[in-house]
N, C-alpha and C positions, 0 to 999 in steps of 0.2 A: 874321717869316717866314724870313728869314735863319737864326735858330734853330734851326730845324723843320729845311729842307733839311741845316745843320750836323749836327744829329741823326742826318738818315736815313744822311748817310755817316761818320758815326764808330761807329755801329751795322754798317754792312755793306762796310766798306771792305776787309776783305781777300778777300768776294766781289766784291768792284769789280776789285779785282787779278788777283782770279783768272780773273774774266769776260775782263777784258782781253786776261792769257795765253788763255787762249781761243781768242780772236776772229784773233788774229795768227796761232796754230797751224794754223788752220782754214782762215783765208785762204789761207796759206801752202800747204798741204796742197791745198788745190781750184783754187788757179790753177795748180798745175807738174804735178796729176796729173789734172784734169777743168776745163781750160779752157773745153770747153763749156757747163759747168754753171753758168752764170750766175743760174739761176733761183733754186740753191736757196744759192749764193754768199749772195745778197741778205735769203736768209730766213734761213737758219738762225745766221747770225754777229749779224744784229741781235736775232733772236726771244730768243735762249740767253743772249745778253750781257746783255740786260734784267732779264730770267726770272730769272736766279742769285740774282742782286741785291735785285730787288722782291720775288722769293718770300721772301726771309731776310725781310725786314721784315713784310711781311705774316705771314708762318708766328708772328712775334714779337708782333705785334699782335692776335692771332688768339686774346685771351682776355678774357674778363668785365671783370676791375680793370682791364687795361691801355688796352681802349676807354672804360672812365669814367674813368680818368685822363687821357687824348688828350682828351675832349671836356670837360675841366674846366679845359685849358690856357685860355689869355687871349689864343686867337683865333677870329675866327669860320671856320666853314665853310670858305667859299671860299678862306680863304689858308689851311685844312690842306691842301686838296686843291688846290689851288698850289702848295704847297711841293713833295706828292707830285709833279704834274707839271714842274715843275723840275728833280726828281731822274732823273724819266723821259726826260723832253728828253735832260740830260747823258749816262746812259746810252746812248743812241740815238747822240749825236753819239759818243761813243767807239768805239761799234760800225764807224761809216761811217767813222773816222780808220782801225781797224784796217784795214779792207778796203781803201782808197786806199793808204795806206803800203806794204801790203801788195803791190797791182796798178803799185803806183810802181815798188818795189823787184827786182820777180820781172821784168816785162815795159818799166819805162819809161816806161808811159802815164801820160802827164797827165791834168789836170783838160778837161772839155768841157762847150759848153754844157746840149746832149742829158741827158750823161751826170750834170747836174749837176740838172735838172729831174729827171732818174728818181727820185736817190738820194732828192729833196726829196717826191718822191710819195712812193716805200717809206717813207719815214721816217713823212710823215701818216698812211698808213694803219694802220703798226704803233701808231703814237701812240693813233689809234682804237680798236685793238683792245686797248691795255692801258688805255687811260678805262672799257670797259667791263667789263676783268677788276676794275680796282678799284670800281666801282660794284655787282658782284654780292660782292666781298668787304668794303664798308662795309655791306650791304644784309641777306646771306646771313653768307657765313663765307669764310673762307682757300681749305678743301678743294672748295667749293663754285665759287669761283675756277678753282681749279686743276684743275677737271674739263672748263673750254673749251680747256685745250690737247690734248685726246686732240682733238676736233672740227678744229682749228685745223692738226693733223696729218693726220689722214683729208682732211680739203680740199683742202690742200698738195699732198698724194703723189697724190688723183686731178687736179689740175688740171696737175700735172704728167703725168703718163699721158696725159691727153687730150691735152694740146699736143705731146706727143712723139710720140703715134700720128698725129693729124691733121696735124702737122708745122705748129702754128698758131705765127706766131709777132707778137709785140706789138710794132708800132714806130707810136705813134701822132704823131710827130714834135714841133715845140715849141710848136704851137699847140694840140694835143691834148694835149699835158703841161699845160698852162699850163690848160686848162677841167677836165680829172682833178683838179689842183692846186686850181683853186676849189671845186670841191666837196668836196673832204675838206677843207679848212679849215672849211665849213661841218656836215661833218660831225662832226669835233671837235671845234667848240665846244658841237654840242647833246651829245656826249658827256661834255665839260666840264661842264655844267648839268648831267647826270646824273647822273653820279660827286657834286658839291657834294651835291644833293639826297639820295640813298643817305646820304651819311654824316652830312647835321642831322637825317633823318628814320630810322636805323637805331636799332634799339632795344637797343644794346650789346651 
């Protein structure tokens, strides 16, 4: 499994790099010129850092021989799509280094506990939402994938509108982070199962 994960980033690693720069630019860029914009601080430096990355591989993976060759390696199912999310994890955690380093550097702010259950939610739910990009691209195909980020955008940009017009804003404190938190670990792992299942039952 080691392998695999070694694979995915000797394949995409100068999109790892580049993601990285990125996510730091970005940072950087939205905490000195829209402080207030924490909403989309959270979305867009994790969504994009991932996105770079996992698309390369996917887009790479995303042909006939190269899926019968993946499923003729000498592992099963669950530790391909292990490997994948292992790579996805990592990716994730770089994204949230950039943003901290970043909010470190520019304003000072430490780590909190609050601030530490938010990061730990954004993180599951993105985790969720790319178990299911990869379960419609072991399933379907690549481009088929990459047709929930136009949805994933529209969502975004109206749920931001609504909370800016209604002036809603989301502080559900650390007990209400911590029941958010259980349930998306719940729901990640049936996304876990799903993603597995898509890729022993995809027809190449």
């Amino acid at each position: 499994m080691i392998n695999l994960l070694w694979k995915d980033y000797c394949f995409s690693k100068k999109w790892i790099g580049f993601a990285a720069v990125y996510g730091i630019i970005l940072a950087f860029i939205m905490f000195r010129e829209a402080e207030n914009q924490m909403f989309f601080v959270y979305f867009l430096i994790p969504f994009f850092v991932v996105l770079f990355p996992l698309g390369k591989l996917m887009n790479m993976e995303d042909a006939r021989d190269t899926r019968e060759f993946l499923k003729r390696m000498p592992y099963p199912s669950g530790k391909r799509v292990f490997a994948r999310v292992l790579y996805i994890v990592m990716l994730l955690l770089i994204s949230f280094l950039c943003i901290d380093v970043v909010e470190w550097a520019v304003f000072g702010r430490g780590q909190s506990v609050e601030k530490f259950l938010f990061e730990i939610t954004v993180m599951l739910a993105f985790f969720a939402y790319f178990m299911l990009q990869l379960a419609v691209f072991y399933k379907i195909s690549y481009h088929a994938a990459q047709m929930s980020i136009a949805f994933v955008m529209f969502f975004v940009m109206a749920l931001s509108f609504l909370m800016k017009s209604f002036q809603i804003e989301i502080s559900p404190g650390v007990r209400g982070n911590g029941i958010v938190i259980g349930a998306l670990i719940i729901l990640d792992v049936l996304m876990f199962a799903a993603a597995c299942w898509c890729e022993e039952t995809s027809d190449n």
